[in-house]
C-alpha positions as CSV (number, residue, x, y, z in Angstrom):
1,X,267.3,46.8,51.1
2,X,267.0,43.0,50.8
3,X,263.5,41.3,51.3
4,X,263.2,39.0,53.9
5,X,264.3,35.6,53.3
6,X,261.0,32.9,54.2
7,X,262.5,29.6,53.2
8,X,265.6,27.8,51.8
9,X,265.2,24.6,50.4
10,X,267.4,22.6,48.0
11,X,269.4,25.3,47.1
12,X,266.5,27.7,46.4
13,X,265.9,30.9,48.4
14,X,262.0,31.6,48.3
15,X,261.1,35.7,49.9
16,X,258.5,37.7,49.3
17,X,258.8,41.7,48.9
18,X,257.0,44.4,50.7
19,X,256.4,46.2,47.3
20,X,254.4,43.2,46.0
21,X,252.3,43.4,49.5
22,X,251.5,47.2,49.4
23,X,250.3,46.9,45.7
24,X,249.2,43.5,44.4
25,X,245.5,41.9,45.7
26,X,247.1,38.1,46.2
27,X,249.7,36.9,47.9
28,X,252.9,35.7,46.1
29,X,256.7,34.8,47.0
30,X,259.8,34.8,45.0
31,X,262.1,31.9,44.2
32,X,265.9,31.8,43.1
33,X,268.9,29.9,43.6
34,X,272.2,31.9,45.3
35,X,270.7,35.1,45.6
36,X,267.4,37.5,45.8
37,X,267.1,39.1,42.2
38,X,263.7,40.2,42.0
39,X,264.0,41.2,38.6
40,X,265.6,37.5,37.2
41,X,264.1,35.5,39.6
42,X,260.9,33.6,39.3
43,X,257.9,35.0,40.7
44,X,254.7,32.7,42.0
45,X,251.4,33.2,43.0
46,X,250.1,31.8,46.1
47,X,246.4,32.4,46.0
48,X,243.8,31.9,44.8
49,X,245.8,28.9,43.6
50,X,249.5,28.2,43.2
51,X,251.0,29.2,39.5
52,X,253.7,30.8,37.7
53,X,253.6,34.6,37.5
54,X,256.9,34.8,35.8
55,X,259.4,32.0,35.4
56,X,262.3,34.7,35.8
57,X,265.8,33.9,34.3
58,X,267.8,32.1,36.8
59,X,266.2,28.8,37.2
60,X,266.1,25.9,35.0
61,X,262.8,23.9,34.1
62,X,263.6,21.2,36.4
63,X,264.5,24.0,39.2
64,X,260.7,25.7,38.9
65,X,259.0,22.4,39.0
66,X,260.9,21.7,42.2
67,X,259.8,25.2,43.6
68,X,256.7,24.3,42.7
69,X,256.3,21.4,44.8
70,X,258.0,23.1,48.0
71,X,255.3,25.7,47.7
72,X,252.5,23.4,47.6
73,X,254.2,21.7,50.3
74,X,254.6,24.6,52.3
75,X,251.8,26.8,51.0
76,X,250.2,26.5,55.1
77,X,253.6,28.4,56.0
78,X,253.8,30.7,53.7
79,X,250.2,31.9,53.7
């Protein structure tokens, strides 16, 4: 079963995924570029402040800095 999809934004998909809601005490969403990986993709938290959980495998440097910046952008929305 694929996680929802929350936002698309220069060609990153960012979802989150029920597992991480039913066990995990923050909030965080998953980022990757062309499709939901959970395993290779990047992993952020939300709260108590935005940071990397796990860069993941599929997206450059440049790519996770971007994601980075979208999420504080859109932190309201995704919250």
């Amino acid at each position: 079963m694929m996680s929802p999809k929350i936002l698309e934004a220069d060609n990153l998909i960012f979802w989150f995924h029920s597992y991480d809601a039913l066990h995990e005490n923050r909030a965080s969403v998953h980022v990757g570029k062309g499709s939901q990986n959970d395993h290779n993709d990047a992993k952020i938290w939300l709260e108590p402040k935005v940071e990397v959980m796990r860069a993941g495998k599929t997206l450059r440097s440049h790519e996770l800095n971007k994601a980075l910046k979208i999420i504080e952008q859109d932190l309201e929305y995704l919250l």
